[in-house]
C-alpha positions in Angstrom: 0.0 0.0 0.0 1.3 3.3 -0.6 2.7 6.2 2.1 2.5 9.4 1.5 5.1 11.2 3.3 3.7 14.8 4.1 6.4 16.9 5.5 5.9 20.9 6.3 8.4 23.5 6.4 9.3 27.0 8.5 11.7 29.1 6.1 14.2 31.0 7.9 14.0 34.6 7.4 16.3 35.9 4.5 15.8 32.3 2.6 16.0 33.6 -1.3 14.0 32.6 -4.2 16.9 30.6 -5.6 17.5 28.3 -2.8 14.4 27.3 -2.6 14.3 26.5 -6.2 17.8 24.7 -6.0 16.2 22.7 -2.7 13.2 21.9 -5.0 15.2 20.9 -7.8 17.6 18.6 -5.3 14.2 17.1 -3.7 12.7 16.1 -7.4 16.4 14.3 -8.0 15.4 12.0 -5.9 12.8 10.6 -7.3 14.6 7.3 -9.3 17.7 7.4 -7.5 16.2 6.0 -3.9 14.3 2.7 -3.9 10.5 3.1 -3.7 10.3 6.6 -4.1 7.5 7.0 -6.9 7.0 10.7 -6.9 8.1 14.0 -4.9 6.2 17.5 -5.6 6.2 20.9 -3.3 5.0 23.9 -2.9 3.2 26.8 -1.1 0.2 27.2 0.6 -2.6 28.1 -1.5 -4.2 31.5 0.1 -7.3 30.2 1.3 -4.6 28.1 3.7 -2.1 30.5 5.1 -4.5 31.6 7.8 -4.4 27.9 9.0 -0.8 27.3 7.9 0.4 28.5 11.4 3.6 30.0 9.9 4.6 26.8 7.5 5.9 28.7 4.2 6.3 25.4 2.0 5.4 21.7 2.1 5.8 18.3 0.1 4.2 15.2 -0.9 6.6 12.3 -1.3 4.8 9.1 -2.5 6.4 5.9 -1.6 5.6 1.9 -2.2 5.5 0.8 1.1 6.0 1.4 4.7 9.2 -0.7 4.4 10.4 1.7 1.5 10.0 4.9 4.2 13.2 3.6 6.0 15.4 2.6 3.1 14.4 6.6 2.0 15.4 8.2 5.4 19.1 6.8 5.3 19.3 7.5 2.0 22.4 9.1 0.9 20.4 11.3 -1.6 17.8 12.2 1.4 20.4 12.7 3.5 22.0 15.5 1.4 18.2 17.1 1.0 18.0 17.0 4.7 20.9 18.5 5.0 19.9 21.6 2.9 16.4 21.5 5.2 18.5 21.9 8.0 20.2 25.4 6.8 16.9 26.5 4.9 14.6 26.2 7.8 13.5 26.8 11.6 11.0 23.9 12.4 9.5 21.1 10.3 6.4 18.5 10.6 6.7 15.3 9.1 3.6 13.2 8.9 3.4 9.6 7.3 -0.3 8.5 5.7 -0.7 4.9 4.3 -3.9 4.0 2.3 
């Protein structure tokens, strides 16, 4: 069954235009290089959202086989390198794993 792996994002303030295009671009890389991962796509709330976005600027959907698949993804060297780049580009994050 698939997961969906719903993950939301807190930019830092001063985070440019172009690193969050080069973060994107990095993110979508991954998509035939890990095991399992069938798609990745982000983005920003729509504006009927931000009211309820409480301060999350950007989020993605990553779509992944299984459950089992989740793990192999979070050691990952390619997520690993992504997370990295998370790590300088933002202040907090929410993760949240759906299966059905």
């Amino acid at each position: 069954m698939p997961v969906y792996h719903i993950v939301l994002f807190r930019l830092k303030p001063g985070v440019t235009p172009a690193q969050i295009s080069t973060w994107k671009e990095t993110c979508q890389g991954m998509v035939g290089k890990i095991p399992g991962l069938l798609s990745m796509q982000s983005g920003t709330p729509l504006p009927i959202s931000i009211p309820r976005a409480k301060g999350f600027d950007m989020g993605l959907v990553a779509v992944l086989e299984t459950a089992e698949h989740v793990a192999t993804y979070a050691v990952h060297p390619a997520h690993l390198e992504v997370h990295k780049m998370r790590e300088e580009l933002c202040d907090d994050t929410l993760a949240y794993d759906l299966e059905f």
